[in-house]
C-alpha positions, 0 to 999 in steps of 0.5 A: 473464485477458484477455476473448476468449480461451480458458482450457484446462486440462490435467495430465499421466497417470502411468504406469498412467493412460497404459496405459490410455488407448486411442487414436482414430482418424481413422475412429472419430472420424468416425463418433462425429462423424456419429453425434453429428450423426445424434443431433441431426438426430434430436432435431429431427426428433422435435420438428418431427413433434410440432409437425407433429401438434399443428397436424395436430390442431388443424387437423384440429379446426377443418376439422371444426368447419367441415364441420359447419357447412357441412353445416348451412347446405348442408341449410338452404338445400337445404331452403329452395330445395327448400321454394321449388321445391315451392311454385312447382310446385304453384302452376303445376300448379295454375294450369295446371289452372285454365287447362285447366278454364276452356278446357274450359269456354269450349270448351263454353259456345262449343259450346252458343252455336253450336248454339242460333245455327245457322240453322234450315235445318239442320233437316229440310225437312218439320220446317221444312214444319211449322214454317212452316205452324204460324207461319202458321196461329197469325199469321193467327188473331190478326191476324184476330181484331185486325183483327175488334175493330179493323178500322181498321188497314187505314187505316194500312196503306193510308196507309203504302202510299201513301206508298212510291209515287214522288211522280210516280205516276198513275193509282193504284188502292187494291185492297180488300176490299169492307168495308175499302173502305167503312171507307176511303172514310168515313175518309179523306172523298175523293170520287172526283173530287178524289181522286188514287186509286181504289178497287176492291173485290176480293173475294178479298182478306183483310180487312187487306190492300190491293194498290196500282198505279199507271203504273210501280209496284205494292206488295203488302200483302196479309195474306198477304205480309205474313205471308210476309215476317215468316216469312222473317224469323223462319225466314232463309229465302224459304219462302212461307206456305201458303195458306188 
């Protein structure tokens, strides 16, 4: 038998075997043709969707698998980022609070600065009146009382007088009172002659107190100015002290 070709084995019907042989034709053998073919594509078809499900199924595992992890790790960091949120809004709330109370506070302690620093002149005239005349009354008591157990400041107050005049000034004239005339005369030992001033002995004068004039100046130290200009200091204002 040579190789390639094909070996068909065949034999010959008798006579009944040939009465029973039923004839194809072309049109059944088509359609035996196309149903075998039908058959086949069938099979296959089968097989592909089996193979489509398994991966269907297998696929269908592994996407689940996966959502559930995903939805874990969207809840941990939705968690996470809500947790970090919530912290950050409650230290801003409460450092805006801290803020707002602090403000509150300065804003008043500036309120009470403000108030104890107005000028007195905001109180009413006769309280001020009063005021004055109290000031006035109580500086007076004491200095005179000082001046009573140390009647020798008037020696200063008469050198830091003089020494406020112009170097050039003539014909100066201490006005005192006759007790504290005599006590300047002693201490500062000038005679009249060789003094460059006089004195003149002035009644109405207050004990501690002098008046200076010379050609072109004059100087008022008199107690009661004295007193004045401290008062004005203390109240901020020009009111002058009422009188004995």
């Amino acid at each position: 038998m040579s190789k390639g070709r094909e070996v068909v084995f065949t034999r010959a019907l008798d006579d009944d075997e040939c009465h029973s042989v039923q004839p194809f034709s072309f049109k059944e053998m088509r359609a035996g043709k196309e149903e075998f073919h039908s058959l086949n594509e069938r099979d296959e078809e089968k097989n592909s969707n089996q193979g489509l499900l398994e991966n269907i199924a297998e696929s269908g595992a592994l996407t689940v698998e996966k959502l559930e992890a995903l939805q874990q790790q969207v809840y941990q960091e939705s968690y996470d980022k809500g947790l970090a949120e919530g912290r950050t809004a409650g230290v801003e709330q409460a450092l805006a609070e801290q803020r707002q109370q602090a403000a509150g506070q300065a804003q008043k302690i500036q309120s009470i600065l403000e108030h104890f620093s107005a000028p007195l002149q905001d109180l009413d005239d006769t309280i001020l009146d009063e005021l004055t005349t109290m000031v006035t009354t109580i500086a007076k008591h004491f200095i005179r009382r000082e001046l009573k157990h140390d009647p020798g400041q008037i020696i200063a107050v008469t050198r830091e007088a003089l020494a406020i005049l112009p170097l050039n000034s003539r014909h100066i004239r201490l006005h005192l009172h006759p007790d504290d005339a005599a006590l300047v005369r002693d201490t500062l030992a000038v005679s009249e002659e060789e003094s460059p001033w006089r004195i003149i002995e002035d009644g109405t004068l207050s004990r501690g107190g002098l008046k200076v004039t010379a050609e072109n100046s004059q100087i008022d130290a008199t107690v009661e100015s004295r007193f004045a200009e401290v008062i004005s200091r203390i109240l901020g204002d020009e009111r002058e002290p009422e009188g004995e």
